[in-house]
C-alpha positions as YAML, in Angstrom:
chain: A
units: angstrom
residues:
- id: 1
  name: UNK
  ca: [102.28, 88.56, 129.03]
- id: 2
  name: UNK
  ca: [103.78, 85.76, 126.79]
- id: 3
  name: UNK
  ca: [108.09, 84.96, 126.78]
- id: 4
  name: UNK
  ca: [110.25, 87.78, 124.88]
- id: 5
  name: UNK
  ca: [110.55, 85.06, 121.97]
- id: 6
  name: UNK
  ca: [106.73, 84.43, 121.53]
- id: 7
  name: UNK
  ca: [106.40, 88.12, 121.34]
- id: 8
  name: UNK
  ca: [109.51, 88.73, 118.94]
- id: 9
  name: UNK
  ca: [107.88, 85.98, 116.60]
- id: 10
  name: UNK
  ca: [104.27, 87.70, 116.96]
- id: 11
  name: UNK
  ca: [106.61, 90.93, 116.07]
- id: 12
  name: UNK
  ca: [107.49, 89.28, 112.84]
- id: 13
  name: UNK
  ca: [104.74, 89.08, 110.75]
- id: 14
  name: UNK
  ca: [104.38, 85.21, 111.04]
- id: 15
  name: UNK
  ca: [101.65, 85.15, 108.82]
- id: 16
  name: UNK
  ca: [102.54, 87.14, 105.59]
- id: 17
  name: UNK
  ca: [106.31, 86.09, 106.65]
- id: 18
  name: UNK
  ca: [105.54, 82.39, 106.77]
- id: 19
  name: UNK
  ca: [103.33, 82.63, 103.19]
- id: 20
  name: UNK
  ca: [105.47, 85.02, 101.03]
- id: 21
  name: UNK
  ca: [108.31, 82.21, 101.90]
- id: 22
  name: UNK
  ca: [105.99, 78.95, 100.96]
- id: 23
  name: UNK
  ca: [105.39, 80.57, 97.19]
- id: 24
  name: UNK
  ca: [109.12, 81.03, 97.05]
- id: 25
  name: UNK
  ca: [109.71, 77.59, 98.29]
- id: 26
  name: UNK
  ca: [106.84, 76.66, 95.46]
- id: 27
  name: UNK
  ca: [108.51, 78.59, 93.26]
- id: 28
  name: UNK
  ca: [112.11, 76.77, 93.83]
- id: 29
  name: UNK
  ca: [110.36, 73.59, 93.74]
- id: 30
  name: UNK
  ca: [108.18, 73.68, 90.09]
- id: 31
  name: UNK
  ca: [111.90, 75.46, 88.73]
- id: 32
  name: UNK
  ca: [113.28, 71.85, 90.01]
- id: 33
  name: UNK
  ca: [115.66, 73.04, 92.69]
- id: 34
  name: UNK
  ca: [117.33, 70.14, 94.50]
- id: 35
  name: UNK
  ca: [116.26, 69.47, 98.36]
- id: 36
  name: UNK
  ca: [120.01, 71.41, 99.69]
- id: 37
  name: UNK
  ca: [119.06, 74.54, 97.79]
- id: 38
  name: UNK
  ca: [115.41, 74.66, 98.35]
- id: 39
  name: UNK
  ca: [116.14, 74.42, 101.75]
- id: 40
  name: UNK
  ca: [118.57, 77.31, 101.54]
- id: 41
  name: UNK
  ca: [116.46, 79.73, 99.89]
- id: 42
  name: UNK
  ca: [113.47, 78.90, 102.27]
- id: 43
  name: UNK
  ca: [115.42, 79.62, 104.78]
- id: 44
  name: UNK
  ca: [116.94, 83.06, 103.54]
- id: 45
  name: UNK
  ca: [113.69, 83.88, 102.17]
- id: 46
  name: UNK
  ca: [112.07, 83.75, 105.57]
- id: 47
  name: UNK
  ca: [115.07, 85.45, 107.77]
- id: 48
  name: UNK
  ca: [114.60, 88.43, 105.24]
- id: 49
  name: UNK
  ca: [110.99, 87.98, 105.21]
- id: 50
  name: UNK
  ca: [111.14, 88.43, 109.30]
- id: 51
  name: UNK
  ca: [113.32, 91.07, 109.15]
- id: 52
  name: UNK
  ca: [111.27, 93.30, 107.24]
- id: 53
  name: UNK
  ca: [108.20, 92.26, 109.49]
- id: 54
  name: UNK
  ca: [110.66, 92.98, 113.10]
- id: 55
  name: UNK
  ca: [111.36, 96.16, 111.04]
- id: 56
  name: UNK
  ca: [107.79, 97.42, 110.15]
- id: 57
  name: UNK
  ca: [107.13, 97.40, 113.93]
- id: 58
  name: UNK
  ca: [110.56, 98.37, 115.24]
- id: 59
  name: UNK
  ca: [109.84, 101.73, 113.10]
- id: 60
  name: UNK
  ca: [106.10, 102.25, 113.53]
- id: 61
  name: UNK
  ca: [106.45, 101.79, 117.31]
- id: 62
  name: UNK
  ca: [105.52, 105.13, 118.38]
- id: 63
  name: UNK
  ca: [102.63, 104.78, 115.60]
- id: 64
  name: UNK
  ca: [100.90, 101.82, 116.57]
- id: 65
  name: UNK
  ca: [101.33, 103.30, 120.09]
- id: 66
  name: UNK
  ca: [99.49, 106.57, 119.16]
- id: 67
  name: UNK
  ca: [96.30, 104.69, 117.86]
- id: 68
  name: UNK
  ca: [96.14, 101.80, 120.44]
- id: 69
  name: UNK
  ca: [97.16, 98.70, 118.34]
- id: 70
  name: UNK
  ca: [96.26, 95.58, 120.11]
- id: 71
  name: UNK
  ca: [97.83, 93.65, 117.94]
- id: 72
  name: UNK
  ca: [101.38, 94.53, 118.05]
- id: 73
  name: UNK
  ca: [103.43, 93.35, 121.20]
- id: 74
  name: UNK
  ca: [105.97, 96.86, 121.26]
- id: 75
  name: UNK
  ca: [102.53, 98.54, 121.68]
- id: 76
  name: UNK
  ca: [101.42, 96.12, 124.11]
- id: 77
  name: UNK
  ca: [104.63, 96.70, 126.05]
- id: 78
  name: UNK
  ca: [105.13, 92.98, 125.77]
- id: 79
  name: UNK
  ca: [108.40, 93.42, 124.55]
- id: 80
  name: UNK
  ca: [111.12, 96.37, 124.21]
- id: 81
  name: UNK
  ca: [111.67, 98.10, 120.95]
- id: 82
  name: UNK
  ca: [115.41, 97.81, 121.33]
- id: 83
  name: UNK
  ca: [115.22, 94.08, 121.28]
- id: 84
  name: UNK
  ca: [113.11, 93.86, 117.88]
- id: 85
  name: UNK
  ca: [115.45, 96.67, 116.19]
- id: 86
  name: UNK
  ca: [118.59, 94.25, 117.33]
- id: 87
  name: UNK
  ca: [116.84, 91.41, 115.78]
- id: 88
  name: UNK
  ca: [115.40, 93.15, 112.73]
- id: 89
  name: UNK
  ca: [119.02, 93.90, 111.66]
- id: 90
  name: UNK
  ca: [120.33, 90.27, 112.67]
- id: 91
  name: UNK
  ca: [117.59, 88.56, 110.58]
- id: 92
  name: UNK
  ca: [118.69, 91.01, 107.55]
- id: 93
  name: UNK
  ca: [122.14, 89.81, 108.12]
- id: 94
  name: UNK
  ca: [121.20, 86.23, 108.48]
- id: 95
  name: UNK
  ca: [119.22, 85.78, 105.27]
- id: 96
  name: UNK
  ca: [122.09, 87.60, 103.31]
- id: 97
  name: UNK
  ca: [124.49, 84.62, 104.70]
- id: 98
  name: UNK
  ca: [122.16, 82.06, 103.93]
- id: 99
  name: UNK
  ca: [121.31, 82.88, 100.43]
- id: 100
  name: UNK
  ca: [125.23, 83.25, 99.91]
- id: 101
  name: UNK
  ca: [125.93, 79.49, 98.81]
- id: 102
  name: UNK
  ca: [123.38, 79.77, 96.26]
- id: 103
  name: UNK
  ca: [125.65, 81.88, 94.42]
- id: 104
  name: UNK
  ca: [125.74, 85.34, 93.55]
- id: 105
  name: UNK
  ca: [122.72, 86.45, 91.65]
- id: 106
  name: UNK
  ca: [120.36, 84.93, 93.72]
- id: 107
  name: UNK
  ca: [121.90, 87.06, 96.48]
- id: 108
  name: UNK
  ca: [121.73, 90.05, 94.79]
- id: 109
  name: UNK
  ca: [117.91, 89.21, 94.11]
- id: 110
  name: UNK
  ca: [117.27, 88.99, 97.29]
- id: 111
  name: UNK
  ca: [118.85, 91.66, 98.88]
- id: 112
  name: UNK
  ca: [117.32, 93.55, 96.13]
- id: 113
  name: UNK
  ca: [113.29, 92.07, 97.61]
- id: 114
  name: UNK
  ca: [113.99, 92.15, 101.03]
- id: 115
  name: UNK
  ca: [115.68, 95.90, 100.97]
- id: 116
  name: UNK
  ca: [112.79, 97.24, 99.01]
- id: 117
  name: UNK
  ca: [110.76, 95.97, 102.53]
- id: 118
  name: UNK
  ca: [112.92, 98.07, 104.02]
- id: 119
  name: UNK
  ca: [112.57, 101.12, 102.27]
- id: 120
  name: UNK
  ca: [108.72, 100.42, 102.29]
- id: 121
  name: UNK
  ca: [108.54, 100.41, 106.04]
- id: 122
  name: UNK
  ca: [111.77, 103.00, 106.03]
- id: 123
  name: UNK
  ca: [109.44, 106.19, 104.72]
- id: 124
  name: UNK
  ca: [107.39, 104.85, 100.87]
- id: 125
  name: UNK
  ca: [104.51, 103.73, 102.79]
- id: 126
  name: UNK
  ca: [103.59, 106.87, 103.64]
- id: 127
  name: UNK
  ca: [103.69, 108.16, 99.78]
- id: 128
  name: UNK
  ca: [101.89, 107.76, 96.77]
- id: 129
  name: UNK
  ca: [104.32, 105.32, 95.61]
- id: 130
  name: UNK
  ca: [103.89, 102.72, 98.36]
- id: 131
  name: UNK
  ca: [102.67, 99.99, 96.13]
- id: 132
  name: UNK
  ca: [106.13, 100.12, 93.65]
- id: 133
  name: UNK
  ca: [108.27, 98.00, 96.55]
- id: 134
  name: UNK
  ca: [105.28, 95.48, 96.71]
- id: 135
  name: UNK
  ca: [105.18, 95.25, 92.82]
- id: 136
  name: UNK
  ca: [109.01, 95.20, 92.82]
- id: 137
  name: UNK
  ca: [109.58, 92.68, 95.23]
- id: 138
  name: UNK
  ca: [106.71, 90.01, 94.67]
- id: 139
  name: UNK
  ca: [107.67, 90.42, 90.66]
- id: 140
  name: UNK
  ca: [111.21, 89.27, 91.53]
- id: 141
  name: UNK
  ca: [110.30, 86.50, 93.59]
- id: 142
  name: UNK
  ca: [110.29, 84.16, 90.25]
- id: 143
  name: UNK
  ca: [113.69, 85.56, 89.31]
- id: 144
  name: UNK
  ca: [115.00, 84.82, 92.57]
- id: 145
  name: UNK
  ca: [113.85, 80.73, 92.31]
- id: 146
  name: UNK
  ca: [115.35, 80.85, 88.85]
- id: 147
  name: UNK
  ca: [118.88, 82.19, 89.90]
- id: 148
  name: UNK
  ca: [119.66, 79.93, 92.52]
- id: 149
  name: UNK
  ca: [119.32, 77.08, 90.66]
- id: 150
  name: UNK
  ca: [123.15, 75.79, 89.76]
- id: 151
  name: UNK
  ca: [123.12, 76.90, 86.22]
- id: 152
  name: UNK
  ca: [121.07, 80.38, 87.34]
- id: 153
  name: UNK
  ca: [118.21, 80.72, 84.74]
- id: 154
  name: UNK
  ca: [116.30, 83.54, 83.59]
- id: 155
  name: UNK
  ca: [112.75, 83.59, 84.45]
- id: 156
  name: UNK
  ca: [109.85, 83.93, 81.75]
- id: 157
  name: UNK
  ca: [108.94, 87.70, 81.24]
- id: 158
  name: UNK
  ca: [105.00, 87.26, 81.73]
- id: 159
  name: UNK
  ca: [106.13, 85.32, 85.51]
- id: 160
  name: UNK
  ca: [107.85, 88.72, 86.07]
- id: 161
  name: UNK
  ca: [104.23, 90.07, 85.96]
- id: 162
  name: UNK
  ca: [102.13, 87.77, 87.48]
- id: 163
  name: UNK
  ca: [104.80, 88.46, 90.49]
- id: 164
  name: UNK
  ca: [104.08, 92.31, 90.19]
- id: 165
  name: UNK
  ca: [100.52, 91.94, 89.71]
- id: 166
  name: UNK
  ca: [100.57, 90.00, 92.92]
- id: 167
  name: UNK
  ca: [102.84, 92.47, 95.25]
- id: 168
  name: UNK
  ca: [100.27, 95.08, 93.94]
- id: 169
  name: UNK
  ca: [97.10, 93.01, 95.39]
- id: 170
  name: UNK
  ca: [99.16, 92.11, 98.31]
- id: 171
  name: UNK
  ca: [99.75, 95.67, 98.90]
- id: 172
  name: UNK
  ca: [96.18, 96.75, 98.57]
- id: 173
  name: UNK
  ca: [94.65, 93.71, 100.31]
- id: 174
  name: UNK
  ca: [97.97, 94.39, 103.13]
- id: 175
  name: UNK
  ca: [96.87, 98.39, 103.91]
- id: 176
  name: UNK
  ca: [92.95, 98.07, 103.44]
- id: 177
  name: UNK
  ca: [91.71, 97.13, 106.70]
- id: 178
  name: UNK
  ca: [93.78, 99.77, 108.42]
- id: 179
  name: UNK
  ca: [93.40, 103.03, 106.20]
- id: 180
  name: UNK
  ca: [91.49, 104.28, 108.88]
- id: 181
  name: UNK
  ca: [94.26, 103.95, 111.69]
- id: 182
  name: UNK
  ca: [97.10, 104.71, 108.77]
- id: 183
  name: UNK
  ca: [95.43, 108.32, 108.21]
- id: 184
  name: UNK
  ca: [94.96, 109.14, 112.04]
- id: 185
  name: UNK
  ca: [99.01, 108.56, 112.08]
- id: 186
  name: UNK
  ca: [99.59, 110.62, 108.28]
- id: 187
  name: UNK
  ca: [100.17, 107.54, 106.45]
- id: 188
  name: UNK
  ca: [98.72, 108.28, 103.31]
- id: 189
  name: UNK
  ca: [99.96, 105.72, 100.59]
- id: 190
  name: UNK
  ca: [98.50, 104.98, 97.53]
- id: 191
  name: UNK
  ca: [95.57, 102.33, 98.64]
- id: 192
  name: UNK
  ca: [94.70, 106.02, 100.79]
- id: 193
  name: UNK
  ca: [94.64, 108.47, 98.19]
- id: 194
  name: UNK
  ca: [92.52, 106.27, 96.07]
- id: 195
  name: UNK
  ca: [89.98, 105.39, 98.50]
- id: 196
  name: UNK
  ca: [88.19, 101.94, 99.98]
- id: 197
  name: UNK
  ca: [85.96, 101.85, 97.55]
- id: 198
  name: UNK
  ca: [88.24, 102.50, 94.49]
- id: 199
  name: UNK
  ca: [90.70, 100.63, 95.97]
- id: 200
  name: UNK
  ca: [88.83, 97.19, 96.39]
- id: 201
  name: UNK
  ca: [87.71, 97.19, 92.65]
- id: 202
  name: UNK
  ca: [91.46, 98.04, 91.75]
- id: 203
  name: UNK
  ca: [92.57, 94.89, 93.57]
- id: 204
  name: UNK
  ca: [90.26, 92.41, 91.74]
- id: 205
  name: UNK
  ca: [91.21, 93.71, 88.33]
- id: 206
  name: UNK
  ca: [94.57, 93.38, 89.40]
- id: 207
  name: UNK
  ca: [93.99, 90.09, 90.43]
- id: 208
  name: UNK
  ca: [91.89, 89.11, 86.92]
- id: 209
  name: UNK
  ca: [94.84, 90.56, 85.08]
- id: 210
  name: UNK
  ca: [97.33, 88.10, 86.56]
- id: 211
  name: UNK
  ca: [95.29, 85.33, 85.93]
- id: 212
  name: UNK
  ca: [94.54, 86.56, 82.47]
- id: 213
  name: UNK
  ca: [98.73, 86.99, 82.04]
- id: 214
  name: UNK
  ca: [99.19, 83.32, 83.58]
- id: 215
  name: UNK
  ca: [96.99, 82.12, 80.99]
- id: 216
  name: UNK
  ca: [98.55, 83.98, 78.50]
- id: 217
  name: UNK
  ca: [102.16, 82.75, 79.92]
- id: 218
  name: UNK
  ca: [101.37, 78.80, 80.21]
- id: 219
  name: UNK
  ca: [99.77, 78.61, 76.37]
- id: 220
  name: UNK
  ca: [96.57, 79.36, 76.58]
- id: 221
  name: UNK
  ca: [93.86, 77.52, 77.29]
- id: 222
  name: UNK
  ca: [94.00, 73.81, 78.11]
- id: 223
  name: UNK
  ca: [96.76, 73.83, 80.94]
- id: 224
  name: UNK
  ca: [93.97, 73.15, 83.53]
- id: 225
  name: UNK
  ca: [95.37, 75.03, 86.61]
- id: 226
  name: UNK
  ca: [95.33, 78.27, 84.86]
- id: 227
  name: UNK
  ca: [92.15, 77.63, 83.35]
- id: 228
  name: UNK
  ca: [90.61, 76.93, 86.87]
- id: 229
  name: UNK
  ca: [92.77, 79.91, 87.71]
- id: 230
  name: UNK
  ca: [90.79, 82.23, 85.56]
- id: 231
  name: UNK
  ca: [87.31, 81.31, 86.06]
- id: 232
  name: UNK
  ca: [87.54, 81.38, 90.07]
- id: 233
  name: UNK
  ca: [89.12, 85.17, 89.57]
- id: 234
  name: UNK
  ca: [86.42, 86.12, 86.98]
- id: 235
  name: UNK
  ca: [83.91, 84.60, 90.13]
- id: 236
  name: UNK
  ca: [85.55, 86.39, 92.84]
- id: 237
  name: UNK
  ca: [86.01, 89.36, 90.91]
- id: 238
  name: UNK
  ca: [82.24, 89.77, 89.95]
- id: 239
  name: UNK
  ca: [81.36, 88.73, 93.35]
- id: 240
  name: UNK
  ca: [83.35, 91.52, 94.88]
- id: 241
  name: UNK
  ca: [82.95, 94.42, 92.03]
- id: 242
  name: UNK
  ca: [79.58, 94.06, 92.79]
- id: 243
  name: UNK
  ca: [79.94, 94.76, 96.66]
- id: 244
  name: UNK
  ca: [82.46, 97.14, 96.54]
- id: 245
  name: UNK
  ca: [81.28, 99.58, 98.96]
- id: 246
  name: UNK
  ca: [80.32, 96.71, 101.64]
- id: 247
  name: UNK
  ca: [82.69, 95.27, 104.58]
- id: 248
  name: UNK
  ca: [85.88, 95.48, 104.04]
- id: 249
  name: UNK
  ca: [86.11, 91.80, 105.81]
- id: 250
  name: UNK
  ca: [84.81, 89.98, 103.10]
- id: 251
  name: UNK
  ca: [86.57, 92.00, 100.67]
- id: 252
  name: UNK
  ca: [89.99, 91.18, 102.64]
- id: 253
  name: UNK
  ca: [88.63, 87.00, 102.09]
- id: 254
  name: UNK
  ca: [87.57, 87.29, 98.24]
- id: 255
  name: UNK
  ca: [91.03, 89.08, 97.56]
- id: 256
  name: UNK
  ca: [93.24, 86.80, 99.96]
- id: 257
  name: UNK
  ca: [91.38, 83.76, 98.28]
- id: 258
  name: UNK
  ca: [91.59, 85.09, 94.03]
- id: 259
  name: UNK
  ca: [95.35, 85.73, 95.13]
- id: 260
  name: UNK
  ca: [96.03, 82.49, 96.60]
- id: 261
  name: UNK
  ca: [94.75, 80.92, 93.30]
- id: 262
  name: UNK
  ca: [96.91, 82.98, 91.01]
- id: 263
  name: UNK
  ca: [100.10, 82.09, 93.53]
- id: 264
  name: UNK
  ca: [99.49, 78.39, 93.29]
- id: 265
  name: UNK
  ca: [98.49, 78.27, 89.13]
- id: 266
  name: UNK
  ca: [102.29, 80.14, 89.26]
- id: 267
  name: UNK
  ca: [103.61, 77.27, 91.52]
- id: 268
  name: UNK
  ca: [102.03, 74.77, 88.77]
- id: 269
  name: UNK
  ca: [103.41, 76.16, 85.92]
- id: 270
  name: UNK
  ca: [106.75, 74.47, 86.50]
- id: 271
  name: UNK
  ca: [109.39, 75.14, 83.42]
- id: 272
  name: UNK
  ca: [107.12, 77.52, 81.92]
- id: 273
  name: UNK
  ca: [108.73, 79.59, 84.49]
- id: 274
  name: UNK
  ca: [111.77, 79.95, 82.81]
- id: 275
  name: UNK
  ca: [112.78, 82.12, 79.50]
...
């Protein structure tokens, strides 16, 4: 059994936690944050980034429980579900003071991401609108680099979308390998009600579209990370159409890779981020 604070941290998500806060650290960067602020809204980007992931498995305890999840440390009875509810709410309150001294908006922006985590976990997941917090959050992630900056600035409508486009693959590529264990436990979201098979050629198109919109957004062609952007989704995309009712596995790689490549042409497109 590892220390209580190894299995807190495995409790949070790390991975999703640790790269939802690098694009908004990307994101703060190409806007041309300075070092103090970038700092600040890593660091309140990944408190509310944990507390949504100390959340997800402070609620679904009894869940992951029920279907034998070996990956979760409450389940494992590595760690007491008291402890990650207590922590859950401190990280919530912890990113809220953090993001504070970046003024206003940027507060309000993310409050407005990290409570629509919240709600997710809190009861939409199991509905046929779980992807809208995913497209709601991700899309305001380029808002949220924009506003802290010390004149806040209004981010570029089409970065809006790329950011939506992106929550929605993230959601998909997020519920996919475990629609299996969801429905045992009457989770029945979107990705569910649509199917594996309908669902994996949803997330490429997705995926195409936002590199299609970050073309779009940077000028067209001849701004060379979205043009490398595009052809590695078209690639991926009629890689995994084409296999769409194989492993899920390699389906999970194609879409984590394709979305990767649309986050980082975003990072790139520096002050074509803004209005």
């Amino acid at each position: 059994m590892p220390p209580k604070p190894v299995a807190l941290a495995l409790s949070s998500h790390p991975g999703p936690s640790i790269a939802v806060t690098a694009i908004t650290i990307g994101l703060g960067f190409s806007v041309g944050l300075d070092p103090d602020r970038l700092v600040l809204l890593g660091l309140a980007m990944l408190a509310g980034q944990v507390s949504i992931g100390l959340s997800n498995d402070w609620i679904d305890a009894d869940r992951d429980s029920a279907v034998g999840r070996r990956d979760k440390p409450i389940s494992l009875g590595w760690i007491d579900v008291g402890v990650v509810r207590t922590a859950a709410w401190a990280s919530a309150a912890a990113s809220i003071l953090l993001v504070l001294p970046l003024g206003w908006l940027a507060a309000v922006a993310l409050v407005f991401a990290t409570g629509l985590g919240w709600a997710y976990n809190a009861g939409l997941k199991k509905t046929a609108w779980s992807i809208v917090p995913y497209v709601l959050s991700f899309g305001s992630l380029p808002a949220l680099a924009s506003l802290a900056l010390p004149v806040p600035a209004a981010p570029a409508p089409w970065a809006l979308g790329v950011g939506g486009l992106l929550g929605a693959a993230a959601h998909f590529a997020n519920t996919l390998p475990d629609l299996d264990a969801d429905r045992a436990t009457g989770v029945s979201g979107l990705p569910h009600r649509l199917g594996r098979h309908v669902s994996s050629i949803l997330t490429y198109v997705i995926l195409l579209l936002a590199a299609g919109l970050e073309l779009y957004g940077t000028g067209g062609f001849g701004f060379v990370p979205a043009d490398i952007g595009l052809a590695v989704n078209i690639v991926i995309a009629s890689i995994g159409i084409a296999a769409a009712g194989r492993a899920t596995r390699r389906h999970f790689r194609l879409i984590i890779i394709a979305a990767l490549v649309d986050a980082a042409v975003l990072i790139f497109a520096g002050s074509r981020l803004l209005a």
